[in-house]
C-alpha positions as a LaTeX table, in Angstrom:
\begin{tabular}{lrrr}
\hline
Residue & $x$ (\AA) & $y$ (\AA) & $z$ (\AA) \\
\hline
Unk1 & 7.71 & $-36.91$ & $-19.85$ \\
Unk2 & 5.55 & $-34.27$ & $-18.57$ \\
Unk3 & 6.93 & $-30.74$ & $-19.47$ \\
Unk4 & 6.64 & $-27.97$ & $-17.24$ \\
Unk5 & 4.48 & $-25.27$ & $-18.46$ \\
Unk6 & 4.76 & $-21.68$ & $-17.91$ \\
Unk7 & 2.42 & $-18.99$ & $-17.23$ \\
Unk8 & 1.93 & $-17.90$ & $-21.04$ \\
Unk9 & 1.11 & $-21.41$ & $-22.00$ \\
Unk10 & $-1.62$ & $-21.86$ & $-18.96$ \\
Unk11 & $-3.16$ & $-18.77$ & $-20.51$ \\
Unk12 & $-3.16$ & $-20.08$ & $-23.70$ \\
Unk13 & $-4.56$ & $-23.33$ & $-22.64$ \\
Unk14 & $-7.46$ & $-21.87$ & $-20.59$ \\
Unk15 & $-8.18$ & $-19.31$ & $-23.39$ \\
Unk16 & $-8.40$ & $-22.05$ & $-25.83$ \\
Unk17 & $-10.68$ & $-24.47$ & $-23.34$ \\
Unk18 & $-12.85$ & $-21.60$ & $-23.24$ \\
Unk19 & $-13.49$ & $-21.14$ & $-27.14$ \\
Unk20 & $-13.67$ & $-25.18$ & $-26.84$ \\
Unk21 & $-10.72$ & $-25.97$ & $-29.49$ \\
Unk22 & $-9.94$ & $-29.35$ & $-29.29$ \\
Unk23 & $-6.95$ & $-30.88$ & $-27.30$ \\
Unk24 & $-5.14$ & $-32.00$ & $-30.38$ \\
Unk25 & $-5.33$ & $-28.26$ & $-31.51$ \\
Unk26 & $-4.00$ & $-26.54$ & $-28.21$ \\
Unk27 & $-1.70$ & $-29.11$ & $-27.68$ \\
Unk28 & $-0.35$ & $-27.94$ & $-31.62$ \\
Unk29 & $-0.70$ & $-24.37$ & $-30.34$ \\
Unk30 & 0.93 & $-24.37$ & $-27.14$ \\
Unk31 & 4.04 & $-26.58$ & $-28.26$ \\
Unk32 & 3.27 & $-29.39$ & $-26.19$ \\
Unk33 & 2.30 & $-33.07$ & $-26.20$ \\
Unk34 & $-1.54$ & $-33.86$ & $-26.39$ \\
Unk35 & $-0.76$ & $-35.79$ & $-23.21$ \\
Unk36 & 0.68 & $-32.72$ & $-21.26$ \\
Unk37 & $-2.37$ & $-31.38$ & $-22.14$ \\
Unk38 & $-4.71$ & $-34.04$ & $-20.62$ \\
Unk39 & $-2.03$ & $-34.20$ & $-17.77$ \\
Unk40 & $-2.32$ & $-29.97$ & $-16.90$ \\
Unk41 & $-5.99$ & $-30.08$ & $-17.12$ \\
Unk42 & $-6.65$ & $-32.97$ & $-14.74$ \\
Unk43 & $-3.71$ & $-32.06$ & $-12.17$ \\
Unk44 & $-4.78$ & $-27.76$ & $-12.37$ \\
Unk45 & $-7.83$ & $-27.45$ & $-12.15$ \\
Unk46 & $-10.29$ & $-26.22$ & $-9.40$ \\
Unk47 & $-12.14$ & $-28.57$ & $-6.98$ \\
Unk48 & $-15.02$ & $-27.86$ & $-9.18$ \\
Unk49 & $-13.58$ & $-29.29$ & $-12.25$ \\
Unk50 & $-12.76$ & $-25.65$ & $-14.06$ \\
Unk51 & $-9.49$ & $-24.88$ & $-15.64$ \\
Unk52 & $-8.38$ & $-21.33$ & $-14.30$ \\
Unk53 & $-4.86$ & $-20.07$ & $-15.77$ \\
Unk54 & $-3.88$ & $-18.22$ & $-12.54$ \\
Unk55 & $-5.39$ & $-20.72$ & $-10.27$ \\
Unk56 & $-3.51$ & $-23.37$ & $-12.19$ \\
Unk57 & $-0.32$ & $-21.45$ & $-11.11$ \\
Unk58 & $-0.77$ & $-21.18$ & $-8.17$ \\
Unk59 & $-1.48$ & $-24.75$ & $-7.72$ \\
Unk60 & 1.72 & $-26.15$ & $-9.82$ \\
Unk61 & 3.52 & $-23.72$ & $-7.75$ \\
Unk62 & 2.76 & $-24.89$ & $-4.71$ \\
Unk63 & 3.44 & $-28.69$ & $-5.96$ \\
Unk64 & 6.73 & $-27.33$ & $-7.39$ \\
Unk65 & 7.76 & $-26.18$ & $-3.78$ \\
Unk66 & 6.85 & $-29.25$ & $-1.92$ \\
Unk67 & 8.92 & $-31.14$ & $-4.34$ \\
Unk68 & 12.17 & $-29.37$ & $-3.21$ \\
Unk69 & 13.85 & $-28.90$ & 0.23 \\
Unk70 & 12.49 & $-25.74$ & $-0.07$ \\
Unk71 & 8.98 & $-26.65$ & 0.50 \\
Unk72 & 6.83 & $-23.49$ & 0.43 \\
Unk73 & 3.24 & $-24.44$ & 1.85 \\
Unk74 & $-0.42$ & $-26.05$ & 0.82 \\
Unk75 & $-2.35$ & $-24.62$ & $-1.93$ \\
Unk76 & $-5.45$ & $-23.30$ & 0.71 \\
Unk77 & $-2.93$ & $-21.17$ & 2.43 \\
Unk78 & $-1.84$ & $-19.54$ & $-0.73$ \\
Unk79 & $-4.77$ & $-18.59$ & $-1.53$ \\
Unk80 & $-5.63$ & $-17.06$ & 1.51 \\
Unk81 & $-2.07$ & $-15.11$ & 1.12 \\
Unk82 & $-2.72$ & $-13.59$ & $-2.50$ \\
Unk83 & $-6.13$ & $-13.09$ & $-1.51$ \\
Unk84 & $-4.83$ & $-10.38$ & 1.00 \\
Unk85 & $-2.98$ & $-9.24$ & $-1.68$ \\
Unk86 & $-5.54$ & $-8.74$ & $-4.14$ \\
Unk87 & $-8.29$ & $-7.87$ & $-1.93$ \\
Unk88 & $-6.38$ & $-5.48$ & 0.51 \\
Unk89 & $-3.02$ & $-4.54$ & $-1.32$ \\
Unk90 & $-1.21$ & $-6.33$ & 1.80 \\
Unk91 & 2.40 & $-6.53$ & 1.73 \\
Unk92 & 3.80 & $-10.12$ & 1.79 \\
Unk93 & 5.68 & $-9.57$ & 5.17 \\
Unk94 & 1.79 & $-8.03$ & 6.13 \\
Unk95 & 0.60 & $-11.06$ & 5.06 \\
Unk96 & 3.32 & $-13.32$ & 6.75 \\
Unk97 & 2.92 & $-11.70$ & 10.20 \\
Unk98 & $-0.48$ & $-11.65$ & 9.87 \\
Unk99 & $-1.01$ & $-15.48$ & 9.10 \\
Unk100 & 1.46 & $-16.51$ & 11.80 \\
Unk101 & $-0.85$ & $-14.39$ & 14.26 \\
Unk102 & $-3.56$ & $-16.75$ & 13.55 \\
Unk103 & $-1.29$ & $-19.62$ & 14.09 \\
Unk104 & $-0.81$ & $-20.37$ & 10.73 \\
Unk105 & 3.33 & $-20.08$ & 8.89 \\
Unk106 & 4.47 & $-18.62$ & 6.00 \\
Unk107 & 7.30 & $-16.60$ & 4.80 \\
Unk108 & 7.09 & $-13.09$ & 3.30 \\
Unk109 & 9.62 & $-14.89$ & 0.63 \\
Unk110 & 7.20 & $-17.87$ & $-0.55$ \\
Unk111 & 4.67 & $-15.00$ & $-1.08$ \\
Unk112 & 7.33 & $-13.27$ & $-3.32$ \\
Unk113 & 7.70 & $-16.22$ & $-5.21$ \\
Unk114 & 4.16 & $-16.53$ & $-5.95$ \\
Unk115 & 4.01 & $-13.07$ & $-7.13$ \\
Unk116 & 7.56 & $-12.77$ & $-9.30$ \\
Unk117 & 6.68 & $-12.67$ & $-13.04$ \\
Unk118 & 3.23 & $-12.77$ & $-12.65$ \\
Unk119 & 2.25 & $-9.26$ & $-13.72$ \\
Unk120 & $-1.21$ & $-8.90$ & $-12.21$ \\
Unk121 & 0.21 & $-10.33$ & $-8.68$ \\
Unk122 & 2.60 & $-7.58$ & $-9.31$ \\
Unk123 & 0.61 & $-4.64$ & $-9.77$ \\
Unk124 & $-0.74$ & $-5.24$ & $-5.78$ \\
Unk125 & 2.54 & $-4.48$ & $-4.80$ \\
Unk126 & 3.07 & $-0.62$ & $-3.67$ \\
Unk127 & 6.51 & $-0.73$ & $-5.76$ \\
Unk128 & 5.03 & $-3.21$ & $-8.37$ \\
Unk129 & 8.28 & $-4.90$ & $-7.85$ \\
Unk130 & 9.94 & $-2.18$ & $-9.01$ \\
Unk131 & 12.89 & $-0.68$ & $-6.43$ \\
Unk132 & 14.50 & 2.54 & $-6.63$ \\
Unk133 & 16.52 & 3.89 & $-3.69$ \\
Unk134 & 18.10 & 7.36 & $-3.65$ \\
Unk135 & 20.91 & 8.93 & $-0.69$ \\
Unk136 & 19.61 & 10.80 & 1.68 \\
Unk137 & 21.06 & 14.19 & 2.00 \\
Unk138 & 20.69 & 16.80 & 4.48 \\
Unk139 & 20.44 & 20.55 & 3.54 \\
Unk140 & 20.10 & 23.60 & 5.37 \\
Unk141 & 16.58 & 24.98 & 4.62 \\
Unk142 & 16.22 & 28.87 & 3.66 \\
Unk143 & 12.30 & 29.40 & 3.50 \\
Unk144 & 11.56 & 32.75 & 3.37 \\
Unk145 & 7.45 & 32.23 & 1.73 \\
Unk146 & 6.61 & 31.08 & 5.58 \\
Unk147 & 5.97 & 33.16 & 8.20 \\
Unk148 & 6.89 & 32.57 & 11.31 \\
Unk149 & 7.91 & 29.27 & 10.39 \\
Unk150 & 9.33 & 26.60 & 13.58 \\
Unk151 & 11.99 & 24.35 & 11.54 \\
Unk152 & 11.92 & 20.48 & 12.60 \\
Unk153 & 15.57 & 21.26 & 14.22 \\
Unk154 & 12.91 & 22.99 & 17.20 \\
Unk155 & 11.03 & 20.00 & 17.66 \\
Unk156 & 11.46 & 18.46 & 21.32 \\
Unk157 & 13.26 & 15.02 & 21.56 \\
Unk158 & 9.72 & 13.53 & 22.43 \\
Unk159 & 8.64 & 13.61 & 19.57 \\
Unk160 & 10.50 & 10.48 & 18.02 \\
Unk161 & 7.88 & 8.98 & 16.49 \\
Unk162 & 7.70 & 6.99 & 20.03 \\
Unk163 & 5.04 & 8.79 & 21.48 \\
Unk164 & 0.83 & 8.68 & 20.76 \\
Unk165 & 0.39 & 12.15 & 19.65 \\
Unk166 & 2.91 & 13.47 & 16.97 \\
Unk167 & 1.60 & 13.86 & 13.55 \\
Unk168 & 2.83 & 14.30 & 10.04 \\
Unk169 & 0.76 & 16.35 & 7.48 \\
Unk170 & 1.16 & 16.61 & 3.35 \\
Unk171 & $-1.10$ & 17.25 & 0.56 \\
Unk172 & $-1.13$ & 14.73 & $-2.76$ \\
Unk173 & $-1.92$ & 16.93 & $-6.31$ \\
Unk174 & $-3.80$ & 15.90 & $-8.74$ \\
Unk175 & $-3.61$ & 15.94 & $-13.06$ \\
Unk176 & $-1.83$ & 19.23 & $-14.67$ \\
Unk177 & $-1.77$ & 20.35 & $-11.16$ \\
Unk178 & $-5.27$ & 21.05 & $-10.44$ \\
Unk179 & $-7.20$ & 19.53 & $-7.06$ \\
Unk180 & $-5.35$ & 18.14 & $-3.95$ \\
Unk181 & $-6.00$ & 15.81 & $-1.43$ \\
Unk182 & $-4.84$ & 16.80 & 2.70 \\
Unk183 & $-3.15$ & 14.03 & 3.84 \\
Unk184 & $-2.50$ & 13.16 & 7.62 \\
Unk185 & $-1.06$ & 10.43 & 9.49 \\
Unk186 & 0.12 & 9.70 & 13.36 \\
Unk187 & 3.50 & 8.49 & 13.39 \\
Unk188 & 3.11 & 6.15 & 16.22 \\
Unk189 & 0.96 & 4.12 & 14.88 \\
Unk190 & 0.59 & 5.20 & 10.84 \\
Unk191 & $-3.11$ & 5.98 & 11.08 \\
Unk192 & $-4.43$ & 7.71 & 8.07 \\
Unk193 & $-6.52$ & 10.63 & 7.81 \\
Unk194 & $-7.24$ & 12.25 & 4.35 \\
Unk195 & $-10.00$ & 14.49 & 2.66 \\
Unk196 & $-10.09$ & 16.42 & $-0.65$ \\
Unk197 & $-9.28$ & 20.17 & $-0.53$ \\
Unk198 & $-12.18$ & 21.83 & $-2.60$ \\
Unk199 & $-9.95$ & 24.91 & $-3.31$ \\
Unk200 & $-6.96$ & 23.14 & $-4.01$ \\
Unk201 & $-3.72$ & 24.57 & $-2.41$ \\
Unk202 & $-4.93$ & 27.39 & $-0.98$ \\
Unk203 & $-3.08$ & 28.19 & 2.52 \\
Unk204 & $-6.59$ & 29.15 & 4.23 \\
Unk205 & $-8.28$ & 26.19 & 3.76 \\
Unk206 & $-5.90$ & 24.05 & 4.06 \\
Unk207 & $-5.44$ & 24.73 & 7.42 \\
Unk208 & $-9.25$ & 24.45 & 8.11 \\
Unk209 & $-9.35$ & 21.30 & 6.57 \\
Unk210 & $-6.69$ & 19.97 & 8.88 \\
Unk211 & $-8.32$ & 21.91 & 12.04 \\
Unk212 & $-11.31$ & 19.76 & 11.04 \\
Unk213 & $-9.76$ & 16.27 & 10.26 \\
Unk214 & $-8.12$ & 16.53 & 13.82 \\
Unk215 & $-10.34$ & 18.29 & 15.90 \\
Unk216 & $-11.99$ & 15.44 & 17.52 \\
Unk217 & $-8.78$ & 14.47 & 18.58 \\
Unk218 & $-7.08$ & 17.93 & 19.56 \\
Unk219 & $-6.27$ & 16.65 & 23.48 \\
Unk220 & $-3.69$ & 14.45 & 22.13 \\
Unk221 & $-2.29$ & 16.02 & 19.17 \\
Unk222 & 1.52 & 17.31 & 20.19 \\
Unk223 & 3.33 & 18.54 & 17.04 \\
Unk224 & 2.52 & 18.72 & 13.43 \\
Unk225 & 5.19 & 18.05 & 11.03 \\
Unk226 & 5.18 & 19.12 & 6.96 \\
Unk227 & 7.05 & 20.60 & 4.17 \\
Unk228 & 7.49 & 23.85 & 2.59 \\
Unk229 & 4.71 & 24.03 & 0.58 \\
Unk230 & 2.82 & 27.30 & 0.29 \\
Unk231 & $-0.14$ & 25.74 & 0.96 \\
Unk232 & 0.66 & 24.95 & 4.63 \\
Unk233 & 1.32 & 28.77 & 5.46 \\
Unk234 & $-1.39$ & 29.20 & 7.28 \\
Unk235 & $-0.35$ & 27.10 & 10.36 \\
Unk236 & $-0.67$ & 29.74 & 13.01 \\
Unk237 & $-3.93$ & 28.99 & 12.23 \\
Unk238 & $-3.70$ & 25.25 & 13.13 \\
Unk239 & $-1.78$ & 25.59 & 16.31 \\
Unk240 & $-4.08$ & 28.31 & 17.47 \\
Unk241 & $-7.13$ & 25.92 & 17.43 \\
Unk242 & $-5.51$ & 22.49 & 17.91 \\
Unk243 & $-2.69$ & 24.01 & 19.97 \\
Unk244 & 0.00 & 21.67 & 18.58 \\
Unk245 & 3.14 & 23.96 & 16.90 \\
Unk246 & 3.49 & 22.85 & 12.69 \\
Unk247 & 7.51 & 21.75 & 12.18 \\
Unk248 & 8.55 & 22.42 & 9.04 \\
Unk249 & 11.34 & 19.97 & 7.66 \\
Unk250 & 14.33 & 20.83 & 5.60 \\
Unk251 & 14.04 & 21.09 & 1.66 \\
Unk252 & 14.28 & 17.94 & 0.31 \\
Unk253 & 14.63 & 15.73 & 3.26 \\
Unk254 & 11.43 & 14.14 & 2.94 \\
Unk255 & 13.20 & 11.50 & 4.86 \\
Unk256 & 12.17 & 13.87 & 8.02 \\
Unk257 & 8.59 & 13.31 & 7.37 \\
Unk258 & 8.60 & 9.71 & 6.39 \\
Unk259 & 5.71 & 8.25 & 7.68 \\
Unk260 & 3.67 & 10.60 & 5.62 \\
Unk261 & 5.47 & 9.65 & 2.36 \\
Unk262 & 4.40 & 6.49 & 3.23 \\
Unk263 & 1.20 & 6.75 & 3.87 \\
Unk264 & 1.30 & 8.58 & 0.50 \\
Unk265 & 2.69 & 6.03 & $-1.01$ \\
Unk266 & 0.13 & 3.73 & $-0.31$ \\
Unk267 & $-2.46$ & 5.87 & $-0.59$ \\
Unk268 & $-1.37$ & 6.32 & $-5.19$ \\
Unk269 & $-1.61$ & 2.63 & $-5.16$ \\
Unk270 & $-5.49$ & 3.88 & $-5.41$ \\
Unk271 & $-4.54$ & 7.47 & $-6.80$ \\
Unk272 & $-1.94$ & 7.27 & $-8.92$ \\
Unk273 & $-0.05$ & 9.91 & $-10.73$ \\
Unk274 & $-1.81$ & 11.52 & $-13.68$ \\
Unk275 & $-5.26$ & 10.63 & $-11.90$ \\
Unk276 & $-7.83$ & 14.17 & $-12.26$ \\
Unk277 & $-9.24$ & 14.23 & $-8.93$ \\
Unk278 & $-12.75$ & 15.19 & $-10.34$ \\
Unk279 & $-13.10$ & 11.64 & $-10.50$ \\
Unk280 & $-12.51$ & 11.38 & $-7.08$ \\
Unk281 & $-15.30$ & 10.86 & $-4.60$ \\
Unk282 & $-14.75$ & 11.34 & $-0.99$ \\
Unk283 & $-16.79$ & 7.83 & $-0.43$ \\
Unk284 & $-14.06$ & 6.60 & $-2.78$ \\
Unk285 & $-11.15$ & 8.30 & $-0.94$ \\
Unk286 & $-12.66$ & 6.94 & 2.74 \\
Unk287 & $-12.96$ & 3.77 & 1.36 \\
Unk288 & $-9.27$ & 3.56 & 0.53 \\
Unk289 & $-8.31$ & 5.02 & 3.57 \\
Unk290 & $-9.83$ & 2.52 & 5.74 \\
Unk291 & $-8.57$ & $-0.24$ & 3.42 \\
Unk292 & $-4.72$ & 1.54 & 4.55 \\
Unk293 & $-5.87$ & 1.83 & 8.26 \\
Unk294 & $-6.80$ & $-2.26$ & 8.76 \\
Unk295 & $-3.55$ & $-3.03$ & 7.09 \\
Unk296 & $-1.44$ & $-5.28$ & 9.50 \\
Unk297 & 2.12 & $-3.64$ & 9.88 \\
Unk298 & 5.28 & $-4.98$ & 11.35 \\
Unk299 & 6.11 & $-2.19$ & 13.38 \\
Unk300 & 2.98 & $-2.72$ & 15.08 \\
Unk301 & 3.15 & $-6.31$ & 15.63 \\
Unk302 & 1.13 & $-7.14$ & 13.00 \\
Unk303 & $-2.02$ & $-5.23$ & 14.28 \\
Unk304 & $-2.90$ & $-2.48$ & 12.28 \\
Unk305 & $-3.47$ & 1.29 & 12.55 \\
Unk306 & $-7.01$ & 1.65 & 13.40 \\
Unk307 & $-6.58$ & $-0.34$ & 16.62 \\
Unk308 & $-3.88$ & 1.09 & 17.79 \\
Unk309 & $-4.93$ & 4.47 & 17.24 \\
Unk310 & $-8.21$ & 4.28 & 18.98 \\
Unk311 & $-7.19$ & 1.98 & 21.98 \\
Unk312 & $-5.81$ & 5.76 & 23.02 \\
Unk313 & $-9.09$ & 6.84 & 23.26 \\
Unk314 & $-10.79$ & 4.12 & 24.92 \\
\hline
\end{tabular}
């Protein structure tokens, strides 16, 4: 009877292949018949005759599901699935809608299944599988470090996140504190802008920084919406070149500003906590930016930011 091996023991195998022990020995090793062995080898391995641990997953996977009324779908278009997730830190329902674009079906689900207990699938994943919801609650904000500051209560109804033309601003801080990274994103379609902040939080540049990141596109730039950090206190500044009013949302409601938590979000997949942002180059922090901005995303029918944002300016 052929047992059914699990990740672990494919590592083992293909670690042992590779320091050429003998298939008596692994088959000792692992806890399996010398039979099993032969049987893994010759069923899991690539086209080119190579015994790959993950690959070897990801093919008995895939023959486990078509065994079952649950079929999930041919090795190829797994690949082509985790390859988005490797390559481009796609979601699986990314991926799904994506695929089915191109004519081709999958379920977000049979993508989680491929990546469940397989730790570096996992770490791809924004939440690394990881899920941790907290209630929203609203507060009445008191903010007396801003001056002259419009609360988010003052925005007009238009801007619902509906309309091309309403932005979201924050800043991401690096190790002990020290550097900080402008972040930026339109909320109809979740395009990204970011750049690093050479002086850190101060208010003054800051709001240069953001004059430049969105000057090109100052004709349609409506409303700015942010926090209460000091560091956006210059935003008379802002609306005085770009001409769009900065909101300022309640204290801790970053629920009012969520695409840019987000986009944040996805942006420490790259930068995560703890990271000193001398290491960071701004080649390395565009790269990662565009790598958010060709993202497909459901809201936008599985097209992805960049399009969307520039069709406006056709």
């Amino acid at each position: 009877m052929y047992n059914q091996l699990i990740p672990e023991q494919r590592s083992q195998i293909f670690a042992l292949l590779q320091s050429k022990t003998e298939k008596k020995v692994i088959a000792s090793i692992v806890g399996v018949s010398v039979s099993t062995i032969y049987r893994e080898i010759k069923r899991n391995s690539t086209a080119k005759g190579h015994y790959l641990w993950d690959k070897a997953q990801v093919l008995a996977d895939a023959r486990k599901e078509r065994s079952t009324s649950n079929s999930c779908k041919e090795p190829e278009l797994i690949w082509e699935a985790l390859f988005y997730l490797e390559e481009y830190q796609w979601s699986p329902k990314q991926i799904s809608g994506y695929l089915r674009k191109k004519g081709k079906q999958i379920s977000h689900e049979c993508i989680y299944q491929h990546i469940r207990g397989n730790e570096r699938l996992e770490e791809h994943c924004r939440h690394k599988m990881k899920y941790n919801r907290h209630g929203r609650k609203d507060r009445t904000t008191r903010v007396k470090n801003i001056p002259n500051r419009v609360s988010i209560h003052d925005r007009p109804v238009e801007a619902d996140g509906k309309r091309f033309g309403d932005w979201e601003m924050d800043t991401i801080i690096g190790k002990n504190g020290k550097g900080a990274i402008l972040t930026l994103t339109e909320r109809s379609t979740n395009f990204l802008i970011a750049c690093k902040l050479k002086h850190g939080k101060n208010a003054n540049e800051c709001a240069k920084a953001a004059i430049a990141q969105l000057f090109a596109y100052r004709d349609q730039v409506y409303s700015i919406t942010t926090d209460n950090g000091s560091e956006f206190c210059a935003h008379e500044m802002i609306t005085a070149k770009i001409k769009a009013t900065v909101f300022f949302a309640d204290s801790y409601s970053s629920w009012q500003k969520g695409a840019i938590e987000n986009a944040n979000k996805l942006l420490r997949q790259y930068i995560p906590k703890g990271t000193d942002f001398n290491t960071i180059t701004e080649h390395f922090l565009k790269n990662k930016v565009k790598l958010i901005n060709d993202r497909p995303r459901e809201k936008l029918d599985f097209d992805n930011p960049k399009n969307c944002f520039f069709r406006h300016f056709g």
